[in-house]
C-alpha positions as CSV (number, residue, x, y, z in Angstrom):
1,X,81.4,101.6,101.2
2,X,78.8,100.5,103.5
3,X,78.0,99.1,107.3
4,X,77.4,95.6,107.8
5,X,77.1,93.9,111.4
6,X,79.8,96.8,112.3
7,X,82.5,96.1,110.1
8,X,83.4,98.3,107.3
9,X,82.1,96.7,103.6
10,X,84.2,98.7,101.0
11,X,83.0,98.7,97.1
12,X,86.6,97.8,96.0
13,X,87.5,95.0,98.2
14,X,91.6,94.8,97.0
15,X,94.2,95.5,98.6
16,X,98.1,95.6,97.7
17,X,101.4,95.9,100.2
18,X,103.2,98.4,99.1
19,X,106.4,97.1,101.1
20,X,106.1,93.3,98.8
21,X,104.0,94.4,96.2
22,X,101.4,91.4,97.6
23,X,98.0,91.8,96.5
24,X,94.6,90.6,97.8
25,X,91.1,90.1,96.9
26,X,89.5,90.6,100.3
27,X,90.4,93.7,102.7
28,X,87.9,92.0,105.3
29,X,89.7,89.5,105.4
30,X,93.4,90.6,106.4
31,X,94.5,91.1,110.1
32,X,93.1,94.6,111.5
33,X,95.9,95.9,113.3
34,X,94.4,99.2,114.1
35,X,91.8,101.5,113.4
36,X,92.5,105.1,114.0
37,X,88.7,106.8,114.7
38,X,87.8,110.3,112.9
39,X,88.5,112.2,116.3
40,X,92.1,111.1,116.6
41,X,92.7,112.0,113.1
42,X,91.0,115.4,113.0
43,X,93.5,116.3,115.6
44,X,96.0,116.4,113.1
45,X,93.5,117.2,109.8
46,X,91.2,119.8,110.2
47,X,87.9,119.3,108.7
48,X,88.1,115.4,108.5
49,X,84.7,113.9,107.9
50,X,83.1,112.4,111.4
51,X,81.9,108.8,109.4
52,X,85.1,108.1,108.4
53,X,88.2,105.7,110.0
54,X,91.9,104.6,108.8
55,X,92.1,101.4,109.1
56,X,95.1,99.5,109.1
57,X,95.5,95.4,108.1
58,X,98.5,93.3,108.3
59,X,99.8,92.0,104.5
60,X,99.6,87.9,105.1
61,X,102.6,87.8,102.8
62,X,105.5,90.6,105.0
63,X,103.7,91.8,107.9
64,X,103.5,95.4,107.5
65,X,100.7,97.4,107.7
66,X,98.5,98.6,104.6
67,X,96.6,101.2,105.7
68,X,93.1,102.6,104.0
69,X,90.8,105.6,104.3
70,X,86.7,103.7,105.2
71,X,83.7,104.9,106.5
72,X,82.8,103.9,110.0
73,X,80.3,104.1,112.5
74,X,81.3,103.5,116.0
75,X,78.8,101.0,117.8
């Protein structure tokens, strides 16, 4: 994963809805629905990394959420 103009580049772009079993080539480019920063999640894991977010997408094809462990840097 990497950083670019502050949005999250991952090294395996797919992404599959486990609801419809829809699959994508491009994370990116899915709806963000909402990203949970590393401070709200360490409330509830202890010892979650600071650099990382979950990010959660809408699936183009049902509407729910697919959500996905990335790296982040808050700007």
């Amino acid at each position: 994963m990497a950083i670019r103009n502050g949005e999250v580049v991952l090294m395996d772009p797919e992404a599959s809805c486990s609801a419809c079993r829809a699959t994508f080539d491009e994370w990116a480019a899915l709806e963000l629905v909402a990203r949970i920063e590393s401070t709200e999640v360490e409330r509830l894991i202890r010892g979650w990394s600071a650099n990382l977010c979950i990010e959660v997408r809408a699936c183009r094809w049902c509407g729910k959420g697919i959500t996905r462990k990335c790296e982040w840097v808050s700007p």
